[in-house]
C-alpha positions in Angstrom: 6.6 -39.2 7.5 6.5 -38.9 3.7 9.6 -37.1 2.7 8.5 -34.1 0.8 12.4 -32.6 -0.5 11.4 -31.3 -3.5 7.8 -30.1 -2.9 9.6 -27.7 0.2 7.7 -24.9 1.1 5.1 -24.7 -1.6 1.5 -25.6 -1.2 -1.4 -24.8 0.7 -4.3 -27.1 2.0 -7.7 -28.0 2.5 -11.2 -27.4 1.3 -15.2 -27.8 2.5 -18.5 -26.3 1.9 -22.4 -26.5 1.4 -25.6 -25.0 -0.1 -26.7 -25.1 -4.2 -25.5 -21.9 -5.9 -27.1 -21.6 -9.9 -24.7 -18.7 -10.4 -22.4 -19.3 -13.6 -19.4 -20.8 -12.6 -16.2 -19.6 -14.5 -13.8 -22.1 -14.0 -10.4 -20.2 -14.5 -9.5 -16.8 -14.3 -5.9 -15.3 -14.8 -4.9 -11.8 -13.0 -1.8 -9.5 -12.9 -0.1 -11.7 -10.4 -1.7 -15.1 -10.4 -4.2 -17.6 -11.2 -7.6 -18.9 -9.8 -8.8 -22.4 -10.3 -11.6 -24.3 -9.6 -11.1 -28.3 -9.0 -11.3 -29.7 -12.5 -14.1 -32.1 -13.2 -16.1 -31.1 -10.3 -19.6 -30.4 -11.4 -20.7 -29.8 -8.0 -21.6 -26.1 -7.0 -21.9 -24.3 -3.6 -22.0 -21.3 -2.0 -20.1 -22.6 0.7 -15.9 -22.8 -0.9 -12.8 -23.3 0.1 -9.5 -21.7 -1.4 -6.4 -23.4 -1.3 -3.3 -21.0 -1.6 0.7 -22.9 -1.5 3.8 -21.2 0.1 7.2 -20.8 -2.0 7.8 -23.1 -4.7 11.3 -23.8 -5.3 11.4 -22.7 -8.9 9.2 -20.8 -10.8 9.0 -19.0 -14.0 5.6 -18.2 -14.7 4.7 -14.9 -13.7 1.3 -16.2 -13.3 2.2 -19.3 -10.9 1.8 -22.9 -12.6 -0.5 -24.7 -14.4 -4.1 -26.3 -12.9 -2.4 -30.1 -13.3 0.7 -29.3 -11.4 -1.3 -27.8 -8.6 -3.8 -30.5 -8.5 -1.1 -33.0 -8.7 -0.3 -31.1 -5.3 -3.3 -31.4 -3.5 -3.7 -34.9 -4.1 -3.2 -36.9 -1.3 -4.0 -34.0 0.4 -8.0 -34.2 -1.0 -8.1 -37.7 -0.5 -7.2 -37.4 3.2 -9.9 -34.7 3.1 -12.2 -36.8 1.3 -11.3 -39.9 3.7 -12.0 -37.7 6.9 -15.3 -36.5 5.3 -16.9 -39.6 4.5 -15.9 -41.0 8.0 -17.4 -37.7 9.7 -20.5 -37.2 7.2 -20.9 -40.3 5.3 -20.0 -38.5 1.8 -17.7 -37.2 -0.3 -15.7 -34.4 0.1 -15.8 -33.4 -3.7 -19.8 -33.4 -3.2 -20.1 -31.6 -0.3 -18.3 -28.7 -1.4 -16.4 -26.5 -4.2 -12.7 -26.5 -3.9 -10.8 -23.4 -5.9 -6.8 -22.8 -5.8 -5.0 -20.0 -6.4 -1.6 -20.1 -7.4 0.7 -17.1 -8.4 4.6 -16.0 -8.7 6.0 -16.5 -5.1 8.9 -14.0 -6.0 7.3 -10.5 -5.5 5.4 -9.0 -3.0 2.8 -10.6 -1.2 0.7 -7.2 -1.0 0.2 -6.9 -4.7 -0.3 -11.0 -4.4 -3.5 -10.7 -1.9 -5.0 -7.5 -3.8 -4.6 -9.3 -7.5 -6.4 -12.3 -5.7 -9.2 -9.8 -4.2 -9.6 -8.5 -7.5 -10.3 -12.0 -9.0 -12.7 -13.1 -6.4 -14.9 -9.6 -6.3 -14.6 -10.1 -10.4 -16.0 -13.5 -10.8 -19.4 -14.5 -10.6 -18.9 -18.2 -8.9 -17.9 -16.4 -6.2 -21.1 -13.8 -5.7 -22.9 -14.7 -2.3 -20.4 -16.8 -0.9 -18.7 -17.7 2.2 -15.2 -18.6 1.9 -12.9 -20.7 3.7 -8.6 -19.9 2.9 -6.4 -22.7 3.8 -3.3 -21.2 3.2 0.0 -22.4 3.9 3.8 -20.7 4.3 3.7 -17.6 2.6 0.3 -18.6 1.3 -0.8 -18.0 5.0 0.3 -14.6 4.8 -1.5 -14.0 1.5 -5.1 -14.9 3.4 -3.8 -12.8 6.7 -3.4 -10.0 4.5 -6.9 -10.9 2.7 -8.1 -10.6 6.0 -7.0 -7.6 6.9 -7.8 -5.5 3.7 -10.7 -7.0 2.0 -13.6 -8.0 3.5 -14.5 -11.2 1.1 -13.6 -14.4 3.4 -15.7 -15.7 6.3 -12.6 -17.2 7.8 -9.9 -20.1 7.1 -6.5 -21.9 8.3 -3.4 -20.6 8.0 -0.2 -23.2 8.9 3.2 -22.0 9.2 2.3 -18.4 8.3 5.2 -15.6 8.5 2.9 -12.9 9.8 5.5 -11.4 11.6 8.4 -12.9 9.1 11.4 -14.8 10.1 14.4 -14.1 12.1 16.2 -16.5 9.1 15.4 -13.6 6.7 17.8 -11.1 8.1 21.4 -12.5 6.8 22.8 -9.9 9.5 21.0 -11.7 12.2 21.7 -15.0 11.3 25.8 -14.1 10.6 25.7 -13.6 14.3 24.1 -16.2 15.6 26.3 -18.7 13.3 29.2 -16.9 14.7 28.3 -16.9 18.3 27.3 -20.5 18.1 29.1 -22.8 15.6 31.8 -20.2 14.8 32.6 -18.2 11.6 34.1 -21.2 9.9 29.9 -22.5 9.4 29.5 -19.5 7.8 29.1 -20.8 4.4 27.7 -24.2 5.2 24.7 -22.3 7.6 24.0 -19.4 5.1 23.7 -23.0 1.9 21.1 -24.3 4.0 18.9 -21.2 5.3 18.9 -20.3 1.7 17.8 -23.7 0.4 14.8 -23.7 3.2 13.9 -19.8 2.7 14.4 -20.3 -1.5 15.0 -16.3 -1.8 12.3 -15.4 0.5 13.1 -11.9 1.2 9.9 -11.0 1.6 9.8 -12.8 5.2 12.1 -9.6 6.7 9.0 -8.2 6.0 6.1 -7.8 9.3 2.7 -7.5 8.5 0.8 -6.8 12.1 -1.8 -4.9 10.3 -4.9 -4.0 12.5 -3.4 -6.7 14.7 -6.5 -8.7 15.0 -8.0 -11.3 13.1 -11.2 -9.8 11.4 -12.7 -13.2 9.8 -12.5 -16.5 12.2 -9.1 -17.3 11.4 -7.3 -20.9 13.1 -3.7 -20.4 13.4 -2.0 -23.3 13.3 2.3 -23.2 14.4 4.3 -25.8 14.5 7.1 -26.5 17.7 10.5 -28.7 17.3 12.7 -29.1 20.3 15.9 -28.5 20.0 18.4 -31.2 19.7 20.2 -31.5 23.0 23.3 -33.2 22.1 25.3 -33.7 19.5 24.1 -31.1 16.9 27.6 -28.9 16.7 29.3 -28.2 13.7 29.4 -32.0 12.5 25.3 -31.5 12.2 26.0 -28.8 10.1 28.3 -30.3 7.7 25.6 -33.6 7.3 22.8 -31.1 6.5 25.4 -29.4 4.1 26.7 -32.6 2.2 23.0 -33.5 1.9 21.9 -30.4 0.9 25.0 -30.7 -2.3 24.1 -34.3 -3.2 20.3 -32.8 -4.0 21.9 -29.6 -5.8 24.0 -32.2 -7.7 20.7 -34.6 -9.0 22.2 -37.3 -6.8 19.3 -37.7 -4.3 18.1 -35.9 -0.9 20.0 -37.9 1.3 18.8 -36.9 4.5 15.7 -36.1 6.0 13.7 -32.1 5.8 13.5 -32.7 9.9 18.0 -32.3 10.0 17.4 -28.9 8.1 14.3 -27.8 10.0 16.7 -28.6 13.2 19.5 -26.7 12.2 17.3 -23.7 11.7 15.7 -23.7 14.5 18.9 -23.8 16.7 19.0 -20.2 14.5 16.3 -19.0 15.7 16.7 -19.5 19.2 19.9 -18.0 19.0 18.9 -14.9 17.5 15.5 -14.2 19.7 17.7 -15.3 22.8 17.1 -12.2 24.6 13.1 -12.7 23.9 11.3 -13.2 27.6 8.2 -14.7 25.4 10.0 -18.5 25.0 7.2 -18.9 21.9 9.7 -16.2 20.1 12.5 -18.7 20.5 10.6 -22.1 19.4 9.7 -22.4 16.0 8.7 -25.0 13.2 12.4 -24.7 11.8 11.7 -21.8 9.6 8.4 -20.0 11.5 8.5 -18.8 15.1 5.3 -19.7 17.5 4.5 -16.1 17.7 4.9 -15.5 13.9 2.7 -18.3 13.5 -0.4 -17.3 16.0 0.0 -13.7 15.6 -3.6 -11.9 15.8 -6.3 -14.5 16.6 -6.9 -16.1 19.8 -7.9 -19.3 18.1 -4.5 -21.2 17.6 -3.1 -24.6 18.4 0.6 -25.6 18.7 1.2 -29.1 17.2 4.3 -30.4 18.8 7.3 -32.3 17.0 5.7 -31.0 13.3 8.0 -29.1 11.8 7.5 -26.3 9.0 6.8 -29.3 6.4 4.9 -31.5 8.4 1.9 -28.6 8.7 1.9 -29.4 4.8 2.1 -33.1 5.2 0.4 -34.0 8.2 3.2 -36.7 9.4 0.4 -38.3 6.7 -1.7 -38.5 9.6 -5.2 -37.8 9.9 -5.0 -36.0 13.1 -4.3 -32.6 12.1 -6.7 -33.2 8.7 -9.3 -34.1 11.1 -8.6 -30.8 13.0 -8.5 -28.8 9.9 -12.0 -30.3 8.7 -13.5 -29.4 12.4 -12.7 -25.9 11.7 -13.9 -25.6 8.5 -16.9 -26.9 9.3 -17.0 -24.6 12.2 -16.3 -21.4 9.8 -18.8 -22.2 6.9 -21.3 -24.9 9.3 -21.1 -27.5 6.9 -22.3 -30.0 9.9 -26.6 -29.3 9.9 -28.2 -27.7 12.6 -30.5 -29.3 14.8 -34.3 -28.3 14.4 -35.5 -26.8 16.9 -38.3 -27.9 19.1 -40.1 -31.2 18.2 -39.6 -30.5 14.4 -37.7 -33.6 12.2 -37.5 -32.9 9.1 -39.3 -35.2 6.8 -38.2 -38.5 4.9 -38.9 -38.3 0.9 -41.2 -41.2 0.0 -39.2 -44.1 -0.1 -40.3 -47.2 -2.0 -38.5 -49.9 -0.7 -39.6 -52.6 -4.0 -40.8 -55.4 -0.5 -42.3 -55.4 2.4 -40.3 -54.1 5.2 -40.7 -57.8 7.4 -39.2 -59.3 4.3 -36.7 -56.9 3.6 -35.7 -56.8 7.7 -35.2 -61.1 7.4 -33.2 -60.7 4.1 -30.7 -58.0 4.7 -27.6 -58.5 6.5 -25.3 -55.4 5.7 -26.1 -52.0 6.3 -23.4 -49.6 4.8 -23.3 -45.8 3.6 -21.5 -45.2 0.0 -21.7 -41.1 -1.6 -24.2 -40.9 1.0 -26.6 -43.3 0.6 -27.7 -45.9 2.9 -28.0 -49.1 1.4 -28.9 -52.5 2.5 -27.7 -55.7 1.2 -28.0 -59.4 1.9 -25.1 -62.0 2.9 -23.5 -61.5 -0.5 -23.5 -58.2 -0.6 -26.4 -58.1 -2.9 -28.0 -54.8 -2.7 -31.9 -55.1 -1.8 -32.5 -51.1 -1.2 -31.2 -47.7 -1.0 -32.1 -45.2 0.3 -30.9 -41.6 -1.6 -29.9 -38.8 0.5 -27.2 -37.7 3.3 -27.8 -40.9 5.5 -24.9 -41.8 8.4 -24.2 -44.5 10.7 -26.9 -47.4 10.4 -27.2 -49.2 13.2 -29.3 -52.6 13.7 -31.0 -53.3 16.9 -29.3 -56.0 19.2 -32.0 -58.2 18.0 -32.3 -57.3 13.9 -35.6 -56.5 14.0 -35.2 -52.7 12.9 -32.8 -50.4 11.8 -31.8 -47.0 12.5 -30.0 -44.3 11.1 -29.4 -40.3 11.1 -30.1 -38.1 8.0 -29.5 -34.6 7.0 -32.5 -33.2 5.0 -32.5 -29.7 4.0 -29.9 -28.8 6.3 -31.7 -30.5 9.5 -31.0 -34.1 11.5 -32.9 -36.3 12.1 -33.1 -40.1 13.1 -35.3 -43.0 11.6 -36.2 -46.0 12.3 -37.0 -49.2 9.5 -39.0 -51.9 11.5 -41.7 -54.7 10.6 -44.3 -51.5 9.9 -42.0 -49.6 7.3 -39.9 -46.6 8.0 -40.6 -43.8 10.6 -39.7 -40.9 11.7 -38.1 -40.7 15.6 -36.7 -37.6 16.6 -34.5 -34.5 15.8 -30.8 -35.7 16.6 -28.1 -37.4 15.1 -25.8 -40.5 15.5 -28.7 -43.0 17.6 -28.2 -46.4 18.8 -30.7 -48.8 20.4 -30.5 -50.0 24.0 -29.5 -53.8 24.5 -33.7 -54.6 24.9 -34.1 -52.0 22.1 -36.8 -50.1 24.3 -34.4 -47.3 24.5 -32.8 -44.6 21.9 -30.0 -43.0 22.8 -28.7 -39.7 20.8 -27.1 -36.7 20.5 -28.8 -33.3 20.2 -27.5 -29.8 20.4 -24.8 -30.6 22.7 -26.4 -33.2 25.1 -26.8 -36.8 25.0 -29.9 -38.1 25.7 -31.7 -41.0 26.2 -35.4 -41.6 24.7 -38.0 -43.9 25.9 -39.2 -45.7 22.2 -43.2 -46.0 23.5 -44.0 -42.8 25.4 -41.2 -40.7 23.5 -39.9 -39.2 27.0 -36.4 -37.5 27.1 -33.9 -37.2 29.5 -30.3 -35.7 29.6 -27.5 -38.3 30.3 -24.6 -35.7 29.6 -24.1 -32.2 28.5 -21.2 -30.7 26.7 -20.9 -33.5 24.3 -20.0 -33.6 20.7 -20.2 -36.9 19.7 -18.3 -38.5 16.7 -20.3 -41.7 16.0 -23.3 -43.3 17.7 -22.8 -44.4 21.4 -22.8 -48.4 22.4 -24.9 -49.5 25.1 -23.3 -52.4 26.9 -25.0 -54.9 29.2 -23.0 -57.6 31.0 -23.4 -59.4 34.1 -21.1 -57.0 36.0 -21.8 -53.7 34.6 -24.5 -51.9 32.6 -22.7 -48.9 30.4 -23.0 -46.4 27.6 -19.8 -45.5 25.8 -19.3 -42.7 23.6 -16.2 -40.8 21.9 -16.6 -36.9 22.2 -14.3 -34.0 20.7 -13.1 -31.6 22.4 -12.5 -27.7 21.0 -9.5 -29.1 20.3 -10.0 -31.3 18.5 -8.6 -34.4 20.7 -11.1 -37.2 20.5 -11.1 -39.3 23.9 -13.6 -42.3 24.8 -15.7 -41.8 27.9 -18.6 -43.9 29.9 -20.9 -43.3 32.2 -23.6 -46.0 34.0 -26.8 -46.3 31.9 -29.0 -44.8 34.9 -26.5 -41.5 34.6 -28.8 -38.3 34.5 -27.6 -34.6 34.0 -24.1 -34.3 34.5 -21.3 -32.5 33.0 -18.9 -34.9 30.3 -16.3 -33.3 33.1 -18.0 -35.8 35.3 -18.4 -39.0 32.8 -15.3 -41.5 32.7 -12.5 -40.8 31.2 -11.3 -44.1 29.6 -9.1 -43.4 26.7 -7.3 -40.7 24.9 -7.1 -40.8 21.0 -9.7 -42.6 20.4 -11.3 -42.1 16.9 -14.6 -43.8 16.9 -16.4 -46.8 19.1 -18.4 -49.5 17.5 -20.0 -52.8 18.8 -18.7 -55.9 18.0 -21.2 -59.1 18.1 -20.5 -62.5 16.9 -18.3 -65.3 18.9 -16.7 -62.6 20.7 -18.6 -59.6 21.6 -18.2 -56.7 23.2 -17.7 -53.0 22.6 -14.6 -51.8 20.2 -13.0 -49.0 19.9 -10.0 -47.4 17.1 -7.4 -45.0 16.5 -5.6 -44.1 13.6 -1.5 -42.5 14.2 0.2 -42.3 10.8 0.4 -44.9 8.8 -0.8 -47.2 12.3 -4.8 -47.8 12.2 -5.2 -49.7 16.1 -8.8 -51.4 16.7 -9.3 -53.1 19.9 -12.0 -55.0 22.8 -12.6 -51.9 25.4 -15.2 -54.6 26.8 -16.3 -57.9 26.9 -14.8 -61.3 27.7 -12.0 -60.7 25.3 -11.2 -57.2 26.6 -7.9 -55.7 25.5 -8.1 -58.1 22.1 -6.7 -55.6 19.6 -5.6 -56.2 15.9 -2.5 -53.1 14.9 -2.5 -52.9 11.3 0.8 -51.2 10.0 1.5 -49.8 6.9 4.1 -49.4 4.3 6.8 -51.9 5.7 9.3 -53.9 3.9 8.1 -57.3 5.2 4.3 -58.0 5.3 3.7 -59.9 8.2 1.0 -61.1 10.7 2.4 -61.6 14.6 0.3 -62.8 17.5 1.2 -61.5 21.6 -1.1 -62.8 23.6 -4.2 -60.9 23.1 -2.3 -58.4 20.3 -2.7 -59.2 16.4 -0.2 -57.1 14.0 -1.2 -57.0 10.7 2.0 -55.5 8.4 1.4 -54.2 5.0 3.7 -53.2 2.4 0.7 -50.7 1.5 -0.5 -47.4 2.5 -3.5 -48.0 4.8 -5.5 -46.9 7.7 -8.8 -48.5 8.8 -11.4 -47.0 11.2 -14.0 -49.8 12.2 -14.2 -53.7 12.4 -17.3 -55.5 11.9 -16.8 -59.0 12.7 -19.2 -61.4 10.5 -21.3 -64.4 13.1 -20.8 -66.6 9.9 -17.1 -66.2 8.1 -14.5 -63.9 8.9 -13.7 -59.8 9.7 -15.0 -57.0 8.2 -12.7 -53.5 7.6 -13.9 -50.5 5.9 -11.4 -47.8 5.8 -8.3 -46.8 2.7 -6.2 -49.7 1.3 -3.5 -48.2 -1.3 -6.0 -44.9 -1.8 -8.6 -47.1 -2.4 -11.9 -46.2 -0.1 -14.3 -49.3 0.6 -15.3 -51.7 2.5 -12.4 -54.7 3.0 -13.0 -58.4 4.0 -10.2 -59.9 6.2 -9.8 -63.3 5.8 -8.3 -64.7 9.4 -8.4 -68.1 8.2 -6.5 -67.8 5.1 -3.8 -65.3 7.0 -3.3 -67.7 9.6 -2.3 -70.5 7.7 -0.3 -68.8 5.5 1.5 -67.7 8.4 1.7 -71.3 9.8 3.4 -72.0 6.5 6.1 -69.8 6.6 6.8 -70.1 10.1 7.4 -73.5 9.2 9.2 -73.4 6.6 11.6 -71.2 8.4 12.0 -73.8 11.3 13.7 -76.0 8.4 16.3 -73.3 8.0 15.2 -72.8 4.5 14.0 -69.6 2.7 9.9 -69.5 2.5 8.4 -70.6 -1.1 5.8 -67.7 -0.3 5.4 -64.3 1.0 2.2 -63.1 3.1 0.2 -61.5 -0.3 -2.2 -58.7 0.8 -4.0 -59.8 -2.1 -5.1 -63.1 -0.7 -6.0 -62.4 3.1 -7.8 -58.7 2.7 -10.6 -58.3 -0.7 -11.8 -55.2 -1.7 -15.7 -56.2 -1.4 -17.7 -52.6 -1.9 -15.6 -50.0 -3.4 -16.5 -46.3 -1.4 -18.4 -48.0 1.1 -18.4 -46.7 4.5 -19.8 -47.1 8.1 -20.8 -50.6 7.6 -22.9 -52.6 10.5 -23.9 -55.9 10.5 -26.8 -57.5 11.9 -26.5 -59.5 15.2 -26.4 -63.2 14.9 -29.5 -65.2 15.5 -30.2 -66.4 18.7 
């Protein structure tokens, strides 16, 4: 987990959106209490927004909150996880698919005159006429949208992490006086009261309970966070380590230990003072935030276990809880397209594709998305066509005689096909694959998977209840004859399931259950083949063989250690970077080497992994070391893994020849 000492409990998070808007957009506005911004250099306008609004800053003097750089500079790992999540999901980015705005402002003074100064500056400026908006708020900027909420009808819903809705216990120095006393003794007194004060930074506003009507009015998430307590050890020796490292960052000389010590220490707090509470949610709490501060008023919530009050900011820099927050955005303002309705797909532009579709079929050999386009390039990487629009997932036939992919025109999916006779239109649905004969299409629609006969165009349901997050594989081996697919639950959980290929109309309670955090499946052809699977934890992206001869062949590639590395177990590869990275999908290439597209470093693209190369250069130094000598060389991320199409995404590779 990135440490974020000095950062604390500011911030806010998150952002999506949708449809054209030609209203004039006013970029900045200033009001009695704070300041609204939109993201600077984005040209792109929506109706569809989302407003960021950060918790407590540490220090402030502004009476208007700080400047548009220093809350950018913010959000901005925060966007690019955003923007990483969204071209995975959709295929484009995040700064093009919607408007992001922040509002910052004074944290010192009430957070009633802070919501109605922002209601004033959203029903005052014209960007904002006819739109639906999304607040991602987080701390005390949480409160600030529950309190929108509850006064002004302007926001269609948001997120709100960590919010005091109902304050916290740590507020009332009274309270907290006597549960120091009771359990450290009054001798902690001082050390306790240095360290509440450092995590609550003068909050005094968070005695303060703001139940209101006591109901959501907009579709609000609530989002808490739960720490467990620390069983042993945490008496008044944790107190005075939290303390000392709470002076040497006072005194310039460095945090020297980690937010989580703090976060435990007030937690233990807050137990002790909501003892007597028979809901146990009163008692757990993020270290600052109880569970029932947190979810207060909406019966959509989820409690993310071991994130404290700071990781609901940071994430653990993990995608699972962006992911999450991204679902429910595009829940509140429907950012994903409908499906049409009936036998209605919406209808490709005229494409020119420069060749004749036979020639164009034999020369290309990469099929990738970058900003939304689907382009096709030879062995080089050569680009023969494009394709303009908001295309996803292309997927060759197990043969490479035709291509298909899903698009989103005018707000509708639909999935086409590129064979010998030029490009068609199949059917209204999204994320298709071919069956292994390619006689079959199989795709979601609604919330059924289905399967579609490619000659007579009859449908019938495999599974209902699905919501599928990248096109199913069909895989046919001597011993079984499966279709695999990764759904998401409401949740949020992804998990990979099966089912035979002659399933018909059952429940996904009734498909297989095969694996549990499971991001997205993929197939894998070349000279070894089967289906693949991969899951991204932290700064750990996992890609593995669900299937095939080599089943359970997985490559772990870990980020940000001190010694880069590459270690073979049996069937497990470890790939160690001293880099930030995660990487959702591996293509292996019939004629050279591996294929990654994912975020090397904060750079987005596709990534060629050069096994060869890495394994002799690990050869080298293994040998080297047998001689008792220090190696020459270090494993160089530079010359084992090339950046070969920046912002590409969703790449697939057509199957070898026969």
């Amino acid at each position: 987990m990135r440490a974020i000492a000095i950062v604390g409990l500011s911030l806010l998070l998150l952002g999506c959106g949708g449809l054209p808007n030609n209203n004039l957009t006013i970029q900045q506005v200033v009001g009695d209490q704070g300041q609204l911004y939109k993201l600077s250099g984005q040209s792109f306008t929506s109706s569809k927004k989302v407003l960021f609004i950060h918790g407590r800053y540490l220090s402030e003097t502004d009476p208007n909150g700080h400047t548009q750089a220093d809350v950018e500079r913010l959000f901005a790992s925060k966007l690019d996880q955003l923007d990483y999540v969204c071209k995975q999901q959709f295929g484009g980015s995040f700064m093009n698919s919607v408007e992001v705005w922040f509002y910052t402002y004074n944290t010192h003074q009430s957070m009633v005159d802070v919501a109605t100064d922002l209601a004033e500056l959203i029903q005052n400026n014209p960007s904002f006429r006819d739109s639906e908006i999304c607040v991602i708020g987080y701390s005390e900027g949480g409160l600030v949208a529950w309190l929108l909420d509850q006064r002004y009808q302007l926001i269609k819903g948001g997120i709100l992490l960590g919010a005091p809705i109902l304050g916290s216990p740590l507020a009332d120095q009274a309270k907290v006086e006597a549960a120091v006393n009771k359990k450290f003794g009054s001798g902690a007194q001082d050390a306790v009261h240095q360290v509440v004060s450092w995590l609550l930074n003068g909050s005094d506003d968070l005695v303060n309970s703001y139940p209101e009507t006591g109901r959501a009015k907009s579709e609000l998430m609530m989002f808490a966070g739960q720490i467990d307590l620390p069983v042993t050890g945490f008496t008044r020796h944790g107190v005075d380590v939290v303390c000392e490292a709470l002076d040497s960052y006072i005194r310039d000389l460095g945090w020297q230990t980690s937010n989580r010590q703090a976060a435990e220490l007030a937690a233990i707090i807050v137990d002790v003072i909501n003892e007597n509470e028979l809901n146990q949610q009163a008692r757990s709490s993020d270290g600052i935030i109880p569970i029932t501060s947190a979810t207060f008023g909406s019966n959509n919530f989820r409690i993310w276990e071991d994130y404290d009050h700071y990781d609901l900011l940071s994430g653990k820099d993990d995608l699972i809880l962006d992911r999450a927050t991204f679902d429910w955005i595009d829940h509140v303002l429907h950012l994903r397209p409908e499906f049409a309705s009936g036998d209605s797909i919406p209808t490709l532009p005229e494409i020119n594709l420069n060749v004749s579709a036979r020639n164009l079929l034999d020369t290309v050999k990469f099929a990738y998305i970058k900003d939304g386009q689907l382009i096709l390039a030879d062995s080089n990487f050569a680009q023969q066509t494009s394709i303009a629009g908001d295309n996803r997932y292309p997927r060759f036939s197990p043969d490479g005689t035709s291509l298909i992919w899903t698009s989103n025109i005018n707000s509708g999916y639909g999935i086409y096909l590129l064979d010998s006779n030029g490009i068609s239109s199949l059917t209204n649905g999204r994320y298709g694959s071919l069956s292994p004969d390619g006689d079959q299409l199989i795709f979601q629609r609604s919330d059924e998977l289905l399967i579609r006969d490619m000659s007579t165009g009859a449908e019938d349901v495999i599974v209902s209840g699905v919501n599928i997050t990248s096109p199913p594989v069909w895989w046919k081996s001597l011993l079984s004859n499966r279709i695999y697919f990764v759904h998401q639950n409401s949740s949020g959980t992804n998990s990979l399931y099966w089912v035979d290929s002659d399933t018909r109309d059952i429940s996904i309670s009734s498909a297989n259950l095969m694996a549990d955090d499971c991001d997205v499946i993929f197939p894998f052809n070349g000279y070894i083949s089967g289906v693949a699977a991969a899951d991204i934890t932290g700064g750990t992206s996992k890609l593995w063989l669900v299937t095939g001869l080599f089943g359970d062949l997985s490559l772990e590639v870990q980020s940000n250690v001190d010694q880069p590395g590459f270690d073979t177990h049996g069937v497990e590869r470890t790939l160690k970077l001293d880099q930030s990275c995660q990487f959702d999908t591996a293509v292996t290439d019939w004629e050279t080497g591996l294929y990654l597209t994912g975020n090397l470093d904060g750079e987005i693209g596709i990534y060629y992994l050069d096994i060869a190369r890495l394994t002799t250069t690990v050869m080298d130094l293994v040998a080297e070391l047998s001689q008792n000598s220090s190696p020459a060389q270090q494993l160089s991320v530079d010359d084992v893994l090339k950046l070969v199409v920046p912002g590409g995404t969703q790449l697939d590779i057509k199957p070898a020849p026969d």
